[in-house]
Z-matrix of the N, CA and C atoms (Angstrom, degrees):
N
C 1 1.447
C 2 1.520 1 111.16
N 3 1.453 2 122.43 1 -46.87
C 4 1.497 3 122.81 2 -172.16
C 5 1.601 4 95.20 3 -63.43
N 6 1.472 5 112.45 4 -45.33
C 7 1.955 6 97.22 5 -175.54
C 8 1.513 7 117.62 6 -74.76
N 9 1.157 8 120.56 7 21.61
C 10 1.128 9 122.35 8 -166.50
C 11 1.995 10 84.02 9 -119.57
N 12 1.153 11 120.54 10 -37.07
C 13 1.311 12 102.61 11 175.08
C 14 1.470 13 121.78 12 -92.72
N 15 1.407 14 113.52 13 1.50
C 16 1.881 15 124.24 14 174.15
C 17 1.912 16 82.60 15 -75.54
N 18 1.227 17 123.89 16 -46.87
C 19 1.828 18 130.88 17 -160.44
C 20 1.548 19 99.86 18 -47.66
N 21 1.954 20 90.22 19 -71.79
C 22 1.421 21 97.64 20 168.91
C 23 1.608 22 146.94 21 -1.27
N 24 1.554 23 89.39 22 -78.82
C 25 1.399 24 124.14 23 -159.24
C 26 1.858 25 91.81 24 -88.43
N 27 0.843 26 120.15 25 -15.93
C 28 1.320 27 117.96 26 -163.91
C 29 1.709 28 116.93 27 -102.02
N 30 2.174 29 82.03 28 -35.20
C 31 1.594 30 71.11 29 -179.92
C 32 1.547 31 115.16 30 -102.26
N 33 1.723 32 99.77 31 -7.74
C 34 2.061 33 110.57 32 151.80
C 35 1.570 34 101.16 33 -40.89
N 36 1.619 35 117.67 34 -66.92
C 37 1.673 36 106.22 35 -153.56
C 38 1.557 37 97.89 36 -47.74
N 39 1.209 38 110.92 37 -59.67
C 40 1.633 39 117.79 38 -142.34
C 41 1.781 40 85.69 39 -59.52
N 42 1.177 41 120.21 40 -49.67
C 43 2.048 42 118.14 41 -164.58
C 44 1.704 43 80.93 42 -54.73
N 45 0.852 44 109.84 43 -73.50
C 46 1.605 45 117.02 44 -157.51
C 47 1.596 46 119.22 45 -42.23
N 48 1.522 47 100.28 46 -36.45
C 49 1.466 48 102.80 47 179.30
C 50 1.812 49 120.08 48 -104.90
N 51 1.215 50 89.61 49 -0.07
C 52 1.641 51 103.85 50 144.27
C 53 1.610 52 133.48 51 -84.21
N 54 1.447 53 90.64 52 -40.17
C 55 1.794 54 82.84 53 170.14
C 56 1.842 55 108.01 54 -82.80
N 57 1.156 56 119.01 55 -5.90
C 58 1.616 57 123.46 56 157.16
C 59 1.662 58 124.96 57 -59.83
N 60 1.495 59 82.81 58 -47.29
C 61 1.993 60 93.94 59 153.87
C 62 1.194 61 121.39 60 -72.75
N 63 1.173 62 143.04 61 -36.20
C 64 1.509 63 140.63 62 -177.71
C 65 1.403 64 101.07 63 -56.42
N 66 2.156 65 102.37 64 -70.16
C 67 1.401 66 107.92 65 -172.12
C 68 1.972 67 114.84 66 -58.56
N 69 1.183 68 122.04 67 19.75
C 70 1.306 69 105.15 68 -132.85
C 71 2.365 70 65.13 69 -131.11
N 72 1.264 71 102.77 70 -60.23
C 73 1.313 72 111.14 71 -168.86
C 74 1.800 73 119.39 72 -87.17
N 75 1.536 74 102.58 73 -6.70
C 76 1.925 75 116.81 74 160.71
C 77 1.159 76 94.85 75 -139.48
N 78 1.179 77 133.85 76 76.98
C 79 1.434 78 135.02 77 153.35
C 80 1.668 79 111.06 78 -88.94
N 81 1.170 80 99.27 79 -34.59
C 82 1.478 81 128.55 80 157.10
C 83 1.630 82 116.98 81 -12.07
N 84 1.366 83 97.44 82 -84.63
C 85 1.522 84 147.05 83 175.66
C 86 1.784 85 112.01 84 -55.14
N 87 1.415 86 86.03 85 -70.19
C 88 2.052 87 104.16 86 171.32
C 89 1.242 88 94.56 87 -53.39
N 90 1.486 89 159.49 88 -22.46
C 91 1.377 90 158.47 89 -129.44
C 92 1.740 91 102.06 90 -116.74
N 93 1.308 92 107.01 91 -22.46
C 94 1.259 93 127.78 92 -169.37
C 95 1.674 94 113.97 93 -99.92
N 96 1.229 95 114.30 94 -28.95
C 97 1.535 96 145.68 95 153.01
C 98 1.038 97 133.04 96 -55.30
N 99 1.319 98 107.59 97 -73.76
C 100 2.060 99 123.70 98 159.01
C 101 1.527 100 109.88 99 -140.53
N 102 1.833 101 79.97 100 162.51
C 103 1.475 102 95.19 101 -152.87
C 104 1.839 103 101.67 102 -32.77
N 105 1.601 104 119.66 103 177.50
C 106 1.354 105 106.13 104 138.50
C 107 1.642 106 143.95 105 -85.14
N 108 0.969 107 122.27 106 -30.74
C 109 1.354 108 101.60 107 148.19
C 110 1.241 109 145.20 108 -33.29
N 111 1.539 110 111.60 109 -26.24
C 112 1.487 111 94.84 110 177.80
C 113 1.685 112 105.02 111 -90.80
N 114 1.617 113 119.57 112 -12.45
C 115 1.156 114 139.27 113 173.55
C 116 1.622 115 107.59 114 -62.03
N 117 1.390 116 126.96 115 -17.72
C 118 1.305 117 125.30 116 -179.82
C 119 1.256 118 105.07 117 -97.24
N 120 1.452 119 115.11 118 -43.46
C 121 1.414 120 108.42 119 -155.60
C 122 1.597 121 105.79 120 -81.75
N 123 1.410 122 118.26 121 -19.94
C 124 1.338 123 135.02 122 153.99
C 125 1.527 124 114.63 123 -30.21
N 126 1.420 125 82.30 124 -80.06
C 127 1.790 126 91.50 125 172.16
C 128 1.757 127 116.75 126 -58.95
N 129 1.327 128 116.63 127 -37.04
C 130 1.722 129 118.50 128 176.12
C 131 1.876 130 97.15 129 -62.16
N 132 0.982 131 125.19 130 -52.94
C 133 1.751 132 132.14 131 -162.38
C 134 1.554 133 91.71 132 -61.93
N 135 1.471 134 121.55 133 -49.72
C 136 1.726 135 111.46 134 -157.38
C 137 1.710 136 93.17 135 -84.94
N 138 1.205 137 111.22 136 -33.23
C 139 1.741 138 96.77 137 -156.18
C 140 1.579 139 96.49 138 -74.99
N 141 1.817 140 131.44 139 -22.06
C 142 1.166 141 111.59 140 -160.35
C 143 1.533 142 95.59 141 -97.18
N 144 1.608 143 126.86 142 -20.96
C 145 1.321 144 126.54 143 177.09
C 146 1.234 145 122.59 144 -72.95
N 147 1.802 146 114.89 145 -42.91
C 148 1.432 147 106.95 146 150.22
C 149 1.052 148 144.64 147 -41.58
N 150 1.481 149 102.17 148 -18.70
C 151 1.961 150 116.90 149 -170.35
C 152 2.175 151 90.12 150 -101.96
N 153 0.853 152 111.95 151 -29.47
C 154 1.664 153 96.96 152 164.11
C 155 1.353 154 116.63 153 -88.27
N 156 1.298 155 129.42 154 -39.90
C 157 1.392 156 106.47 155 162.54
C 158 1.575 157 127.23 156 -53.56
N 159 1.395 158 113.23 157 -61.23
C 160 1.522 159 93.35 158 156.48
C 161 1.313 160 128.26 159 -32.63
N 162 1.406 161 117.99 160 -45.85
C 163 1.871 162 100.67 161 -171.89
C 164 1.373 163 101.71 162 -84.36
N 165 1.401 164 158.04 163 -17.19
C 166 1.103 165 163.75 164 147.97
C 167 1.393 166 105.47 165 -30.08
N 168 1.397 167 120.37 166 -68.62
C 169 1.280 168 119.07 167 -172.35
C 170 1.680 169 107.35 168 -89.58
N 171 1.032 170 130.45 169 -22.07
C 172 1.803 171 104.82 170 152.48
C 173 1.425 172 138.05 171 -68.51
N 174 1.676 173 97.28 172 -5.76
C 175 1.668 174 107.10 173 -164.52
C 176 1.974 175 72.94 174 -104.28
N 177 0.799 176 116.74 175 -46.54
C 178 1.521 177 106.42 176 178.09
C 179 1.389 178 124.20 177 -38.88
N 180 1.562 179 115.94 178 -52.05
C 181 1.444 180 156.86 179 -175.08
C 182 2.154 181 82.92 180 -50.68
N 183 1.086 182 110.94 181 -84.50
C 184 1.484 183 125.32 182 167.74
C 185 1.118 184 126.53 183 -14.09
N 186 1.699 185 113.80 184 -43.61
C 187 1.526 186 130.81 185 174.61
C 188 1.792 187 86.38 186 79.43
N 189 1.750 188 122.56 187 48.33
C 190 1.484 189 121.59 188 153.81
C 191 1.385 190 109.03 189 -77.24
């Protein structure tokens, strides 16, 4: 069960803070697609959830 939540949390950050890079490096482009707002909050939802899954699963890693 515990390696199943290091998997989790680990392989959330990396999806999450990749689609933070996508929206982050064609937001541009995506802007032209849909509205922008939903193009921000996209990018606001992955970059701050990626950044808690990462700390979740290193403070996990720790046994915090």
């Amino acid at each position: 069960m515990l390696g199943q939540y290091y998997m989790i949390t680990g392989i959330g950050a990396f999806a999450l803070m990749l689609l933070a890079l996508i929206t982050g490096l064609f937001g541009r482009n995506l802007r032209k697609l849909l509205p922008g707002p939903v193009v921000l909050k996209v990018h606001k939802f992955s970059a701050l959830g990626g950044a808690l899954c990462a700390l979740l699963h290193v403070l996990g890693v720790h046994g915090y």
